[in-house]
NUGU-954689 format. One record per atom (N, C-alpha, C): residue in three letters; x, y, z. Coordinates in steps of 0.05 Angstrom, whole numbers, padded with zeros to 5 digits, always signed. Last residue first. Layout:
N
alaXYZ;...
This chain:
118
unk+03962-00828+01009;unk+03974-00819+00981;unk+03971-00793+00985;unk+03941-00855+01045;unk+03964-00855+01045;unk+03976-00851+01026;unk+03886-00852+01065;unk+03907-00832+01083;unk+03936-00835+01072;unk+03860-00881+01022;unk+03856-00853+01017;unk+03878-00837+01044;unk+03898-00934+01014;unk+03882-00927+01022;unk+03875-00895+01022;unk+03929-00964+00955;unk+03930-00958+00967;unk+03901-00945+00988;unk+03930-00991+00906;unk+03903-01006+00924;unk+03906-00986+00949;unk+03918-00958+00834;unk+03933-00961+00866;unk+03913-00970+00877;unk+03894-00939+00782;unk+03911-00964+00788;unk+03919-00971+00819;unk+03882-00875+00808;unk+03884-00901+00798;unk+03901-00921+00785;unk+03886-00836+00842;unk+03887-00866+00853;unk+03887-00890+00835;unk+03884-00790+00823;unk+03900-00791+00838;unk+03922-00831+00853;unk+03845-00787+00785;unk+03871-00773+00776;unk+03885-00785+00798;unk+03803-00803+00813;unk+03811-00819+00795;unk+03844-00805+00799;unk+03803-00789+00878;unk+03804-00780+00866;unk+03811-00796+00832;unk+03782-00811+00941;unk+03790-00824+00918;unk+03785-00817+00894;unk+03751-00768+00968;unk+03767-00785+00982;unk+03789-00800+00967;unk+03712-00758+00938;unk+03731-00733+00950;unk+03756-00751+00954;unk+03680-00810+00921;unk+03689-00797+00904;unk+03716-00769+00912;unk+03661-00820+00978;unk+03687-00837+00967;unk+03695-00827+00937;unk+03624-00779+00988;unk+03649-00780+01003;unk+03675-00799+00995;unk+03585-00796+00944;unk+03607-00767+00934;unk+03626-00761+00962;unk+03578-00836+00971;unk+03591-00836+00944;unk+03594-00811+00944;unk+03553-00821+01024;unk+03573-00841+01013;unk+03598-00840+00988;unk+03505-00785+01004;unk+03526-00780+01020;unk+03553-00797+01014;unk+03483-00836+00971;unk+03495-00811+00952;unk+03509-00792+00977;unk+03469-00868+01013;unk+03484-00866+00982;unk+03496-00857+00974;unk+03432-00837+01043;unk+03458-00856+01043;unk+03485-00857+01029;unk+03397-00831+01017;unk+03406-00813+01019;unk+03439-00812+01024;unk+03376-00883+01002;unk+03381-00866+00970;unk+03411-00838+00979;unk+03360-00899+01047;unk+03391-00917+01032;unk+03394-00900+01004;unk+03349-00876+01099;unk+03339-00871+01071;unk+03367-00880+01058;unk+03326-00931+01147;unk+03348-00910+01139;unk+03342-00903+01106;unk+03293-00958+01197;unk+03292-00934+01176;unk+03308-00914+01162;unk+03326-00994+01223;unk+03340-00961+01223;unk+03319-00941+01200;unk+03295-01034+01196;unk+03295-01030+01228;unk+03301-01012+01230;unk+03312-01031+01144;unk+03283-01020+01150;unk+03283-01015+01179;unk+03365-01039+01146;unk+03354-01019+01133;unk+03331-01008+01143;unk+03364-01093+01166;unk+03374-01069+01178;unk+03367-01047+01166;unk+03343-01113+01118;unk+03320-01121+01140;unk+03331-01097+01163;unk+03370-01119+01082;unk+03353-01097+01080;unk+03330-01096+01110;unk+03420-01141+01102;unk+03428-01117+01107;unk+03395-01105+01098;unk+03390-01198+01110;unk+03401-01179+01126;unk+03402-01151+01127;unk+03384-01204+01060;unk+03367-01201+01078;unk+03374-01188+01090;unk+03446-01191+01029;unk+03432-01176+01025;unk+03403-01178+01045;unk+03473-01239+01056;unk+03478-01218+01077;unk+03453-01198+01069;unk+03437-01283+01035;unk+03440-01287+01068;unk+03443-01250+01074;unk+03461-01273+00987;unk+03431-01267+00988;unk+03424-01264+01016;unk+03510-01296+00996;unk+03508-01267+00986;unk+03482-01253+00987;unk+03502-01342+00996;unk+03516-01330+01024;unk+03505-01301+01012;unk+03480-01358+00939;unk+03464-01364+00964;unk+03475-01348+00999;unk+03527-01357+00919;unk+03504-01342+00917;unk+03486-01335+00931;unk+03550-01406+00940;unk+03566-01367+00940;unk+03549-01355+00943;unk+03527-01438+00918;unk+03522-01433+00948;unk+03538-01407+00952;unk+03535-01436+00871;unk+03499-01430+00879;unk+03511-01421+00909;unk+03593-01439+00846;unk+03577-01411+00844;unk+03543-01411+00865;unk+03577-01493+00867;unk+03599-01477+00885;unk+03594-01442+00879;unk+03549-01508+00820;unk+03535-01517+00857;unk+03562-01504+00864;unk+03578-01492+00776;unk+03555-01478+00786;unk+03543-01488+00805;unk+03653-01493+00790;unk+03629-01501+00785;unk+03607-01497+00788;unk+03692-01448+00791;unk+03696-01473+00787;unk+03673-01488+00780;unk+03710-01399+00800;unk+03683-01416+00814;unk+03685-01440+00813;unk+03752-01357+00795;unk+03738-01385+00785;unk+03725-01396+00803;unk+03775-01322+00827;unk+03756-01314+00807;unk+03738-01336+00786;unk+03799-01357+00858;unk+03774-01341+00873;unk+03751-01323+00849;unk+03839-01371+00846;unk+03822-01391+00843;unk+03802-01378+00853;unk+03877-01330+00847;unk+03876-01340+00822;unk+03846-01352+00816;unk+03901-01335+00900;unk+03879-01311+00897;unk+03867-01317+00867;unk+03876-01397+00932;unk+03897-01385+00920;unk+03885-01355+00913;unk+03836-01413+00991;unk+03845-01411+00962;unk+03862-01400+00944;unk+03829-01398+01044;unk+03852-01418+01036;unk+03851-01423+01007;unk+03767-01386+01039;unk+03786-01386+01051;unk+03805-01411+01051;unk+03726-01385+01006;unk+03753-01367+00991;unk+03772-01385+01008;unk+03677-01397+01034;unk+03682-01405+01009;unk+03707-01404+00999;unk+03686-01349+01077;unk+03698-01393+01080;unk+03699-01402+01060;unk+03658-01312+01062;unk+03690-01312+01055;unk+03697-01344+01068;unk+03609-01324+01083;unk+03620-01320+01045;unk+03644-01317+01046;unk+03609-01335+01130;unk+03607-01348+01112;unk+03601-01355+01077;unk+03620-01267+01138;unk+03637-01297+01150;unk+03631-01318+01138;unk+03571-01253+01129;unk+03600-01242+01117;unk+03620-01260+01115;unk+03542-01277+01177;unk+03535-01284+01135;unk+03556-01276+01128;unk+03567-01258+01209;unk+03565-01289+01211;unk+03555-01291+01175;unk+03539-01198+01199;unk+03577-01200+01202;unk+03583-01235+01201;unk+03483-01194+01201;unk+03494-01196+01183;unk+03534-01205+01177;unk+03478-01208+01256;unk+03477-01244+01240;unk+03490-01231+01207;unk+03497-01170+01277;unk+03518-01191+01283;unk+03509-01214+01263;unk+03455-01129+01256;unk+03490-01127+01256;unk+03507-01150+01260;unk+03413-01158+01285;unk+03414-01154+01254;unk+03444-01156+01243;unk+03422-01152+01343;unk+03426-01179+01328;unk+03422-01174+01296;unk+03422-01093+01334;unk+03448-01102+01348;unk+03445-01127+01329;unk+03372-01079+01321;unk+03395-01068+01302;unk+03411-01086+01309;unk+03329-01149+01323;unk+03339-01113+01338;unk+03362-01112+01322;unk+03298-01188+01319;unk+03304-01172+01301;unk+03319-01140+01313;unk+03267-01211+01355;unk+03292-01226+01350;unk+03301-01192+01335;unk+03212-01199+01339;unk+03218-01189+01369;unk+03247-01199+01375;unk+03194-01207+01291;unk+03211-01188+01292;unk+03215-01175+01326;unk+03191-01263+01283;unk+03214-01266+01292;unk+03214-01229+01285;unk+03142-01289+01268;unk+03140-01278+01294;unk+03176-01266+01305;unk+03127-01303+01213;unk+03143-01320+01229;unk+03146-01320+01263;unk+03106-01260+01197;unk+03093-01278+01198;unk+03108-01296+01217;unk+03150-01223+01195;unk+03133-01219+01224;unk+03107-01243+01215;unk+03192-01237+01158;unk+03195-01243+01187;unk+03167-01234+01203;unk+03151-01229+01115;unk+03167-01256+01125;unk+03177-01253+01150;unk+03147-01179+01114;unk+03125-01189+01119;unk+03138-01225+01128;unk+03212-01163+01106;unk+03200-01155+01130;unk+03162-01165+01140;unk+03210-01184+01061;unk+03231-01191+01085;unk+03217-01187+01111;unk+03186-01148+01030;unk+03177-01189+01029;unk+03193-01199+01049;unk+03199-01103+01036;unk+03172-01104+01044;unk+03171-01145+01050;unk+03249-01109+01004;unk+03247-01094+01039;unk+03227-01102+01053;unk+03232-01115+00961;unk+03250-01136+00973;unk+03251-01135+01005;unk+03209-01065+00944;unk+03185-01092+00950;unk+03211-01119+00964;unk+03254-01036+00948;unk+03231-01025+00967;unk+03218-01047+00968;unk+03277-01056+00903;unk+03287-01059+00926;unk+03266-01050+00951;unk+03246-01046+00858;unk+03249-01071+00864;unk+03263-01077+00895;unk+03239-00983+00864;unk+03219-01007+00866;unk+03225-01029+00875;unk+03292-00949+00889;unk+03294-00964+00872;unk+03263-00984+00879;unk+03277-00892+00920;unk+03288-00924+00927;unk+03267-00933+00899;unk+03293-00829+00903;unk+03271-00848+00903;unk+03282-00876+00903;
């Protein structure tokens, strides 16, 4: 069962874009690409920062606009959601018990390695 709060996030996106008239813009393809340009401008925040300085924000107008990229991709990605009608519960839980086989605690932890190379 999708999480309430996320089902009504789905619903305020998707009554927002068709007030606006923008769900004839909205196809999987341009969904996929404006979400990958939001990805892209959450990592410009980082880019060229030490790895040290990435867990510091440094300031809360530098934490807002982080924040603010991060809310960019989540539209996105629920607004793809709904266009694929995809059951993100089912998703999910396919997913996760594929990255649970895949990445065994006993096996991986502490390591960044990737699941083909242990």
């Amino acid at each position: 069962m999708l999480n309430s709060a996320l089902k009504e996030y789905q619903e305020r996106v998707a009554n927002f874009a068709k007030e606006r008239d923008w769900d004839q813009f909205h196809s999987i393809k341009n969904l996929s690409m404006a979400l990958g340009v939001e990805c892209s401008e959450l990592m410009e925040h980082f880019q060229w920062a030490k790895e040290g300085d990435s867990f510091d924000l440094l300031s809360e107008e530098k934490k807002e606009r982080v924040a603010d990229e991060m809310i960019d991709i989540f539209i996105y990605w629920l607004r793809l959601t709904t266009k694929m009608n995809l059951d993100i519960d089912k998703a999910f839980e396919r997913k996760f018990t594929e990255n649970q086989k895949k990445y065994p605690a006993d096996r991986v932890k502490g390591s960044s390695k990737k699941y083909d190379e242990y």
